[in-house]
N, C-alpha and C positions, 0 to 999 in steps of 0.2 A: 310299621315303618318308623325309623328314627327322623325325627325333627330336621328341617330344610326349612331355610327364608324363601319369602319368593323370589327374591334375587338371585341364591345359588338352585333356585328350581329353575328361574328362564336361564342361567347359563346352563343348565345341562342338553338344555331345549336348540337354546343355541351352535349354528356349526363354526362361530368362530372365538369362541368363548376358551380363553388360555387352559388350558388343565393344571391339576396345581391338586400335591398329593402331599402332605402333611405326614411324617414317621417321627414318632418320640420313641426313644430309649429308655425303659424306667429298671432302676435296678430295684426292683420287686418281688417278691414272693407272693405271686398271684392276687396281687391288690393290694396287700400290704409291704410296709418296708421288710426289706430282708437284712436280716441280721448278719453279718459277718464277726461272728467271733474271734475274737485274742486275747491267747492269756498272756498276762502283762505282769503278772505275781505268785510264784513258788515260794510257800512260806512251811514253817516246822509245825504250827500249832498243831493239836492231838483234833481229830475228825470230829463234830459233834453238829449239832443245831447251831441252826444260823441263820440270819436275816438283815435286809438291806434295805437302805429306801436311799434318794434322793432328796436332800433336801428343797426350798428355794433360791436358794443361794447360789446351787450347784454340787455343795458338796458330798461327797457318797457318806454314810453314815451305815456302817457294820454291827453288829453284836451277836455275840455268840456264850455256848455252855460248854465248857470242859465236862463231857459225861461222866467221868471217873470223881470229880469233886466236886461239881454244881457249882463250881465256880463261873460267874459268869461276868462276862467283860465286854467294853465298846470300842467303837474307833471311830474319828471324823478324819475324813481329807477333805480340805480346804479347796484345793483344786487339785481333783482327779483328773490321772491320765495315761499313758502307758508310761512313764517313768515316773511317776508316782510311789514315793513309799508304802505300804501297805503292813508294818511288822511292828506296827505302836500300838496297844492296847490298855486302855483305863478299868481299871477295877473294882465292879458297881456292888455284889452282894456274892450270898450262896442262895441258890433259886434249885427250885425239881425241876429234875434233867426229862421226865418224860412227858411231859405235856410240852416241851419245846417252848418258841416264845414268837411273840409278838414286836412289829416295827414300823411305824408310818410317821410319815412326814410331810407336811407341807405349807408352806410359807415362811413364817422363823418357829414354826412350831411342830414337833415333835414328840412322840410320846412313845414309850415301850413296854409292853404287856409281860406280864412271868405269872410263874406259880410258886407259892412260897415254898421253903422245904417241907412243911407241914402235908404238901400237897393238896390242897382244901383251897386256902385262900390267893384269890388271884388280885394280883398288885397293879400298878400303874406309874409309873413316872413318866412325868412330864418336864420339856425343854420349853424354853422363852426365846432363845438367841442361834436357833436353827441345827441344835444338835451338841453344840458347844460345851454346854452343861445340862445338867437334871437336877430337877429336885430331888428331895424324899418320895419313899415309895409309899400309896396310898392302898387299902386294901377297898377295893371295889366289891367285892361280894365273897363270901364264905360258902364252900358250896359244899351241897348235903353228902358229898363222895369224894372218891378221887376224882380229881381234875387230868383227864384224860388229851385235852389238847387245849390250846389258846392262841388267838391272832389277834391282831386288829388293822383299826383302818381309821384314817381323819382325811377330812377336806381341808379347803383353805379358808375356810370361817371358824376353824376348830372344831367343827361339828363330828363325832368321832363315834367309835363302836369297841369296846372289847367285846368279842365271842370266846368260848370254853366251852369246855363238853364234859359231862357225864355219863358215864357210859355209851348209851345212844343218842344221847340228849344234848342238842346245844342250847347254850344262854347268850343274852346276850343285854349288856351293860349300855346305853346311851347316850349321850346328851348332843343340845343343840348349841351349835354355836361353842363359847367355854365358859356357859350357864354349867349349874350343877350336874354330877351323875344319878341316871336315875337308879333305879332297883331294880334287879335282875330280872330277865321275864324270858321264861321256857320257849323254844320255835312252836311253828303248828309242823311241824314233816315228824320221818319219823325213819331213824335205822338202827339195825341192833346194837349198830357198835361204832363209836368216830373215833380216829387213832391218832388224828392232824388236822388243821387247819390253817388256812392263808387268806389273806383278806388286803383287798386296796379300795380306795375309794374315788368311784368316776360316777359322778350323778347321785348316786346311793353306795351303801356297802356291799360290794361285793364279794363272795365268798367262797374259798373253794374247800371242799371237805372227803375226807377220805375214813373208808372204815368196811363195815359189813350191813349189808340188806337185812331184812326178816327171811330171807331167803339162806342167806351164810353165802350171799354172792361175793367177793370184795370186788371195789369199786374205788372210783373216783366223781365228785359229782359237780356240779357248780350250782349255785341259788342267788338269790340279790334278797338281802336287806334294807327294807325302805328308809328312806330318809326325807324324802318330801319331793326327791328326783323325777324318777318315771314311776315310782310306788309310793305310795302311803307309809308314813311314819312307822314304824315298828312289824310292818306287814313280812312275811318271807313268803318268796316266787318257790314255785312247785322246785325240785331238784330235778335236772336235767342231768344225761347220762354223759359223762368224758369219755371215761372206758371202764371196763368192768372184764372180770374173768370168774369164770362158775367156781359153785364151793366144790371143792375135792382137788381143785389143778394144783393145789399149793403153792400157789400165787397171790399176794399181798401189794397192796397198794400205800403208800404214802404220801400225801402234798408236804410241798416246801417252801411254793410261792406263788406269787400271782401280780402282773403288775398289768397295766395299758401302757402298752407301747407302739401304737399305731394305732395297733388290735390289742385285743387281749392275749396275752401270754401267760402259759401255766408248767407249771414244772413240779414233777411229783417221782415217785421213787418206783418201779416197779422191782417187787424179790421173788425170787423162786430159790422154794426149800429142796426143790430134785434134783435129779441127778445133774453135775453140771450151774451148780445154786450159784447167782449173783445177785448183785443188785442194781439194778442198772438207772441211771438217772434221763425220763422223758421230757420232751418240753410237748407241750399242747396250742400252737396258736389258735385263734380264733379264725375266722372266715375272712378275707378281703375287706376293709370300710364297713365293718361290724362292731358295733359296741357293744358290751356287757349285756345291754337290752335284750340284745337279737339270742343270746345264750348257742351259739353257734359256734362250735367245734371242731379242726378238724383235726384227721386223724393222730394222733399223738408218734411223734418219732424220737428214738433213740439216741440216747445224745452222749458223747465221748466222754463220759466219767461213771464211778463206780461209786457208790457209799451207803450206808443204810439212812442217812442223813438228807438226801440229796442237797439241792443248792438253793441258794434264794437269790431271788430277782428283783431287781431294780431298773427304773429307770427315769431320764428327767434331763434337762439342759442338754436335748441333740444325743447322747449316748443310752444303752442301755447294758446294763452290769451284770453278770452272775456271779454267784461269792459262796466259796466254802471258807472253813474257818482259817484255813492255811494256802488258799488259791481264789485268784481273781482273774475272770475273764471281760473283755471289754469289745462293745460294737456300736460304734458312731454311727450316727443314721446318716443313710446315704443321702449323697449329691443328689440336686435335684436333674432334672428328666435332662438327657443328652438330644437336643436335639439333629437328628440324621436326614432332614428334609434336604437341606443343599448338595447331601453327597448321594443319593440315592438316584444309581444310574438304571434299574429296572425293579418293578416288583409287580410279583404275582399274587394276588390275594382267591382264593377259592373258597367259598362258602358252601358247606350243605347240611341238609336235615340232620345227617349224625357224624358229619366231619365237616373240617376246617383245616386249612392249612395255608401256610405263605410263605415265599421265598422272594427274598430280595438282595439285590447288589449294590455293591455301594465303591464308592470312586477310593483308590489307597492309594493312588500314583506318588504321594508325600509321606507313607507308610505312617497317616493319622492313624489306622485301625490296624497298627502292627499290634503282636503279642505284648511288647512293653508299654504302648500306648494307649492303647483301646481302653473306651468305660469297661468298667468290674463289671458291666450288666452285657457286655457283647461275648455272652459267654450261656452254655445249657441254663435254663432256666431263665434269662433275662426277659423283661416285657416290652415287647411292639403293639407300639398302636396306631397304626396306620389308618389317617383319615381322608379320602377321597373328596375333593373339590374342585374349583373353578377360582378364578379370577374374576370377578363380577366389578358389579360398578360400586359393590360398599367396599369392595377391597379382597382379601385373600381370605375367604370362604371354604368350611368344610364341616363335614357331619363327623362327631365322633361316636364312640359305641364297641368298634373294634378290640378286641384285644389278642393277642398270639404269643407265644411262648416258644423261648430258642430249643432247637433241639441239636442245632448244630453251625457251626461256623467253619468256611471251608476260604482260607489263602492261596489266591490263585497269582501267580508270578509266572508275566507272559513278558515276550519280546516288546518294548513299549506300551504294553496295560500292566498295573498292576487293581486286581478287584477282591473286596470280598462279601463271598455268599453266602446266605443267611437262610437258613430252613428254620419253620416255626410251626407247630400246631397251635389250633383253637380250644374252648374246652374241651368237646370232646376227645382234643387229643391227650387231654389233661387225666379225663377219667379214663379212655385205654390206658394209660401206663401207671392208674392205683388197683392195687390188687388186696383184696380185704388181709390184711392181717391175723386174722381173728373170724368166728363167726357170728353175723349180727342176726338177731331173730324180733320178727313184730310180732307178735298174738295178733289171730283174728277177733276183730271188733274193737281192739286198743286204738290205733291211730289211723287216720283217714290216708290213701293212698298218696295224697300230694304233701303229707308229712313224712311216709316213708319214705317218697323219691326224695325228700329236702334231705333227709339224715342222708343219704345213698350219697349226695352228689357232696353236701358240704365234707365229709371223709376225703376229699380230694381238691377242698379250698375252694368249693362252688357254690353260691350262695342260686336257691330257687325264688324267683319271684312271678308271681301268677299276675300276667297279664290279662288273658283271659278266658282262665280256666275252665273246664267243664263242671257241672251240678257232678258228675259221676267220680272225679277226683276230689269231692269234698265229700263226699258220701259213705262212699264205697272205703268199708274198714280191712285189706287184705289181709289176710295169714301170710306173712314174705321171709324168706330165708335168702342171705345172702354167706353164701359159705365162704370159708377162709380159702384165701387165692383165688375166689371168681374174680375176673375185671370187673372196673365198676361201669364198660359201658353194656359188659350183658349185662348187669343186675340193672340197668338203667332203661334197658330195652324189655326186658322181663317186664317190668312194671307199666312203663307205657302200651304194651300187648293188650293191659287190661283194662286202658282206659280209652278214650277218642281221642284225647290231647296229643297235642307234638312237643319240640321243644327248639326256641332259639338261643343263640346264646349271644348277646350281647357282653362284653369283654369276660370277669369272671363272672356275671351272672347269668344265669340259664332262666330264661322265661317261656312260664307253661300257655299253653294258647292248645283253644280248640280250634280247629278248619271247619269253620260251618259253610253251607252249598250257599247262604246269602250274603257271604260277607263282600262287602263293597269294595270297590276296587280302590285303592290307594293312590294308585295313579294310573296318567292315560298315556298310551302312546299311540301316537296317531303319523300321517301323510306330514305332517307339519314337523314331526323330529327326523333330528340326521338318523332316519332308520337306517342303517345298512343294510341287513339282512336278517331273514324271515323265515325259519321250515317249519309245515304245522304239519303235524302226522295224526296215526288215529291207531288203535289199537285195543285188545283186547282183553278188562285187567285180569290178576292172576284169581280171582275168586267171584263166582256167579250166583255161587249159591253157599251158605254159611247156616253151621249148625252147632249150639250150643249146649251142652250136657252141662248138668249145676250140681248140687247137690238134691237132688229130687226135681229138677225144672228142666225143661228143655223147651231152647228156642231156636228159629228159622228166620234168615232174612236171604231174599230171592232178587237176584238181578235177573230179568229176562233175557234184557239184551244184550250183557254179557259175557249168558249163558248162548246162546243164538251163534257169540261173536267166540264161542272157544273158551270161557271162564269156568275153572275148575272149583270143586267143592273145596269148604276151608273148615276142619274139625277143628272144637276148642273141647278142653276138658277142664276146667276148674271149680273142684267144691268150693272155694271163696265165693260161688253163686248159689244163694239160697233162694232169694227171690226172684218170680216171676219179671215181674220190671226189670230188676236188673240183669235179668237174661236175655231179656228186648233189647237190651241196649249193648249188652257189647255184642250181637249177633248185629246189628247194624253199622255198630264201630268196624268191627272186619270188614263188613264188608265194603265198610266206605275207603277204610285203608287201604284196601287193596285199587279202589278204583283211584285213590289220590296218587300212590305210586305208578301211575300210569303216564307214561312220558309222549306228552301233545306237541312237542317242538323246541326251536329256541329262537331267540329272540337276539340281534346282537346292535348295538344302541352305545352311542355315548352314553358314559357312567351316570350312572344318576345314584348319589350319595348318599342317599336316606332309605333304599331301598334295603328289604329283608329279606331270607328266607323264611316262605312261610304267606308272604302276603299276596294276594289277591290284586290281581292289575288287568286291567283292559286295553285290546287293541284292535285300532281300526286303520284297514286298511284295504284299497282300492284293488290294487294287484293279485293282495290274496282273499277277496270277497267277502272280507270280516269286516261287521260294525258292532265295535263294543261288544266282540266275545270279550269272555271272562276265562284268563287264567288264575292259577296259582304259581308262585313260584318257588320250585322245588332245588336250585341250583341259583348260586350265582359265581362267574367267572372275573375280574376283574385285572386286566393287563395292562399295564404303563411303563413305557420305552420313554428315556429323555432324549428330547432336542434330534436336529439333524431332520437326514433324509427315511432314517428307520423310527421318526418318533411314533410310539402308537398307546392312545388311552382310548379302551373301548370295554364295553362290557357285554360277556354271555348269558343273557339270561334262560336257564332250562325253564322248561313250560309244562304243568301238567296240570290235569284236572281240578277244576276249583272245587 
């Protein structure tokens, strides 16, 4: 149940307690700011390597390498903006074109990573006045090969990182603070081959790296370099997978940037040498209100330019940048939240175990939410977050937690109404409409089942967080395939088959919970609330008896009176079960499943705000001979009509087996 004071608990309790329903507008991409790109700069320079940072000042600060002469050169704008010039360029060195370069900044200090022509020695200049000037270049390390790629990253204390690769090897140069730099010191990971690197810094250094597996897989990866942040000084975090394509597709991977922009933001090059070869340039967000920490990805999408170079990313002072050597694109972060409480003449909010959805109305008689008017977010994909309360005695109360996603906006122009309607799904309607791109595969015994469900749902910007999970989704290691173009809510149903758990979703995060027979009821309804109405049924669920084949194990679990009441057998076949125990348990998982899907009634009640799917509640009542039965609630209906003689806020709760 989400969190209620006891004040907006007795106004729900209450029958004369105002209603009062809360709707924001966020123009969002699933939790995080959504980026609207413009390009703002068509320029001649020749396509190459490039990098961007923000200063603190505000200023965007560029550099790039002419591939044909290593010539390489900078640019500051002062105050960036769409009519901003962008076609002045300062002329620093000749630097190697193929390990690309490095770029960070922040506060008045700045600094820029290269590789000499020598290709060995990797350099450093550093700025004092925010980009404005650089010193001389400093050779930071000599390294025993060619220098295959370089990036780096500074805080605002100075505290800074170049990284560089050697073959499959990255290095990486540090210092604390703008104390000395130390000596190069090799990662502990390990790939055959790194081809780029991108690097910003939030808490620690972050890193993203592109190349080949010991497999010959290519890929893209992310890791964190400590800094004293969430890791240990010099320490590197395991590599986590972006996206990857098997050896033989002839498919190539390249990073070009990486910044925090909400979320983390990545941008990398995908090429195909077959038939039909381009090269197409991806951005990678991070998950919703996830930071570098959380190493949460999701699916990478294709983004409107071509180069083998791709673009580098920026961001800082309310905008964020992308930049080739001869083109600038630009995205102000959006207005904050619209709120649509006063115009909101009805809405339907619907909750359940694997959908959600909501449709609401809103008042245009002054054509505020015409086509020319309306927030950029009253539009596909914008976010509603409708929160259900009361008018109480601390004042205008509500539970938030909600979240929904446009799917459609519909202008209705009537003889004296003008309204417009709003269709939304919940997450799961977020994962019906991602379809694997690609296909994803787990080894049995590599990752526990509520890791595979985490990677499954974050590919569609859904962060999993285990409220409270089962022992069997931390245990249990599946063998899982999720093929190119399943949706992601079978593969999300696939997985939960094998476990006891359910799933809620609170706005974009999905929390795993088990439904166990003792969980307490969250709340009571009783003779004392404006109960309206009441049906309690009974019925027979779809499985009586359950039998488990494993790899070598077989197990039974037996409802009697199920069976008695009409319950049919439920066959599982899965080698992912080797052991006996765990053939005990999911033969008891079915079968409880099947009795939880069994529909005991509903319940219809003024709204009570902090209520789930998913929770356990009791009710007593006279009329119908119940004291503190215990449901579960597998539905919730939630309807609000404004004002007048049709006002109506009431709520259906479906009823099934605890």
């Amino acid at each position: 149940m989400r969190g209620i004071t006891p004040t907006l608990d007795a106004a729900r309790r209450s029958r004369s307690a105002k209603p009062y329903l809360h709707v924001q507008l966020h123009d969002h991409d699933v939790g995080s700011l959504r980026l609207r790109w413009r390009r703002v700069h068509t320029g001649v320079e020749p396509d190459g390597p490039c990098a961007a940072a923000v200063a603190g000042d505000g200023a965007l600060l560029r550099v790039r390498i002419d591939p044909s002469t290593g010539a390489f050169t900078r640019q500051r704008i002062a105050s960036p903006g769409p009519d901003s010039g962008f076609s002045a360029w300062t002329a620093v060195a000749t630097v190697a074109t193929g390990p690309r370069l490095g770029l960070a900044a922040s506060g008045t200090r700045a600094i820029i990573a290269s590789v000499r022509t020598d290709g060995r020695r990797v350099e450093v200049r550093e700025s004092t006045d925010g980009g404005a000037t650089f010193g001389t270049s400093s050779v930071l390390a000599v390294a025993s090969g060619p220098v295959t790629a370089v990036a780096c990253s500074m805080g605002s204390d100075g505290t800074a990182a170049v990284v560089y690769a050697v073959g499959g090897t990255v290095y990486a140069v540090r210092r604390f603070g703008t104390t000395r730099w130390r000596s190069a010191a090799a990662w502990s990971r390990s790939l055959a081959t790194v081809n780029a690197l991108a690097a910003t810094f939030s808490a620690d250094h972050n890193v993203l790296i592109s190349g080949t597996d010991a497999a010959g897989n290519a890929g893209v990866w992310s890791t964190i370099y400590g800094a004293g942040g969430a890791y240990p000084p010099g320490r590197w975090r395991p590599l986590v997978e972006v996206v990857s394509a098997a050896s033989g597709t002839r498919t190539t991977y390249r990073v070009s940037g990486t910044v925090l922009a909400d979320a983390p933001q990545s941008v990398f090059v995908e090429s195909y040498a077959g038939g039909g070869a381009y090269d197409r340039v991806h951005l990678a967000p991070g998950v919703g209100r996830t930071a570098y920490t959380d190493q949460l990805w999701r699916d990478p999408r294709p983004w409107r330019h071509e180069s083998p170079h791709g673009l580098a990313i920026a961001a800082g002072n309310g905008a964020a940048w992308l930049a080739s050597p001869s083109a600038v694109w630009h995205a102000p972060y959006p207005a904050p939240a619209a709120d649509l409480t006063d115009d909101v003449l009805e809405a339907t909010v619907i909750e359940g175990l694997h959908r959600g959805r909501m449709r609401l109305v809103l008042r245009n008689d002054d054509g505020r939410y015409g086509p020319a008017d309306a927030p950029a977010a009253l539009a596909a994909g914008g976010e509603l977050r409708p929160a259900p309360g009361y008018v109480t005695s601390a004042g205008e109360e509500r539970s938030e937690g909600r979240a929904f996603w446009i799917t459609a906006v519909r202008r209705r122009y009537e003889p004296g109404r003008s309204t417009v309607e709003v269709e939304a799904v919940d997450g799961w309607g977020l994962l019906e409409a991602w379809t694997a791109p690609r296909q994803f595969v787990w080894a049995a015994g590599g990752l526990s089942a509520a890791r595979v469900l985490t990677g499954v749902m974050q590919s569609a910007g859904i962060r999993l967080a285990g409220g409270r999970p089962s022992r069997e989704s931390d245990t249990l290691q599946p063998a899982f395939t999720v093929r190119a173009g399943e949706r992601g809510t079978t593969a999300v149903r696939r997985l939960l088959d094998m476990l006891p758990d359910e799933v809620t979703m609170r706005d974009h995060v999905a929390v795993l919970f088990e439904p166990r027979a003792d969980d307490a009821p969250v709340s009571v309804f009783d003779d004392d609330d404006p109960l309206l109405r009441l049906a309690v049924e009974s019925g027979a669920p779809a499985a009586g008896w359950t039998r488990v084949f494993g790899a070598g194990v077989l197990a039974e679990a037996v409802d009697e009176l199920a069976l008695a009441e009409g319950g049919a057998a439920s066959i599982v076949v899965d080698e992912n079960i080797a052991a006996q125990p765990r053939a005990d348990v999911r033969a008891g998982a079915v079968l409880r499943r099947s009795k939880l899907a069994l529909a005991r009634g509903e319940l219809v009640v003024r709204p009570h705000p902090g209520l789930e799917v998913g929770d356990a509640i009791a009710v007593t009542s006279k009329r119908a001979s119940l004291d503190g039965a215990r449901f579960r609630v597998s539905g919730l209906h939630t309807r609000y009509v404004r004002g007048g003689r049709r006002a109506v806020y009431e709520q259906r709760i479906a009823l099934s087996d605890v």
